[in-house]
C-alpha positions in Angstrom: 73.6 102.2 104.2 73.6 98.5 104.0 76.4 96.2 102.5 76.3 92.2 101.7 78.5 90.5 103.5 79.4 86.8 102.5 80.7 84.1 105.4 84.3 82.7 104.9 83.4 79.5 106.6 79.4 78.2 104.9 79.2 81.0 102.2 76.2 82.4 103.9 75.8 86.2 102.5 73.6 88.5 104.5 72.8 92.0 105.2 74.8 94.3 107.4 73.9 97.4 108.3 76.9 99.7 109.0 75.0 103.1 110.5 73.4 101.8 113.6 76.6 100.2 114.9 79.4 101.3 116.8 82.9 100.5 115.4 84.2 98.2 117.5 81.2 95.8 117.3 81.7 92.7 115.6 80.1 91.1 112.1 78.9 87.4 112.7 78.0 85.4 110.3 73.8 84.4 111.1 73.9 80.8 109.9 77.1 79.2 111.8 78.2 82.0 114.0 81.6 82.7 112.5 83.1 86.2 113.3 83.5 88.1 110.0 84.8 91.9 110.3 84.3 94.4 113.0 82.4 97.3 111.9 84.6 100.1 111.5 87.5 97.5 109.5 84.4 96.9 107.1 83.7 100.2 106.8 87.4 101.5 106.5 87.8 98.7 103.8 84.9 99.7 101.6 85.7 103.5 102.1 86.9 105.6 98.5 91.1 106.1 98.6 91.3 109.1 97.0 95.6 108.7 97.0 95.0 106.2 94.4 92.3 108.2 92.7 94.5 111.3 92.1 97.5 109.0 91.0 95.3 107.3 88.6 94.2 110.8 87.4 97.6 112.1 87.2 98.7 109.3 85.1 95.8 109.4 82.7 96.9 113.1 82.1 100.5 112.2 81.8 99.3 109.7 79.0 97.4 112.0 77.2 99.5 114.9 77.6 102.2 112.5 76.0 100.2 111.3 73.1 99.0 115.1 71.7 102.3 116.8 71.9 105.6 116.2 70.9 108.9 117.0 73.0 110.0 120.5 71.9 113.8 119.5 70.9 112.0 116.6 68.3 112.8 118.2 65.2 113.2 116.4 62.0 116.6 117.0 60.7 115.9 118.9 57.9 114.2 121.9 59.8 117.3 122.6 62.0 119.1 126.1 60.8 122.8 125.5 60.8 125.7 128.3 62.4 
């Protein structure tokens, strides 16, 4: 797989390919030489968090869950039976 990578320093942005590296070697930038990101930070950085995916999921169900039903002690006044 290859990612972009853009130089904080001259805003050089050049190809990086993650697969045939180990994680501890270093991103440089090509143009001026300025270290970027090791491999395995890049790559740990750009990786899915799924913790935030299922919360995100969770809370799109609470939402809807919410919006089609009503609480179960909402009643309108007028349909309450009295002792």
């Amino acid at each position: 797989m290859k990612d972009s990578i853009a130089c904080t320093r001259c805003g050089n942005t050049q190809v990086v390919s993650l697969e045939a590296h180990s994680e501890w070697d270093e991103i440089s930038c090509t143009e001026c030489g300025e270290f970027l990101d090791t491999i395995g930070h890049w790559a740990d950085s750009h990786a899915p968090n799924y913790s935030v995916q299922i919360l995100n999921q969770c809370r799109s169900l609470t939402l809807k869950l919410a919006r089609e039903n009503q609480p179960l002690n909402d009643h309108p006044l007028g349909l309450r039976a009295t002792a």
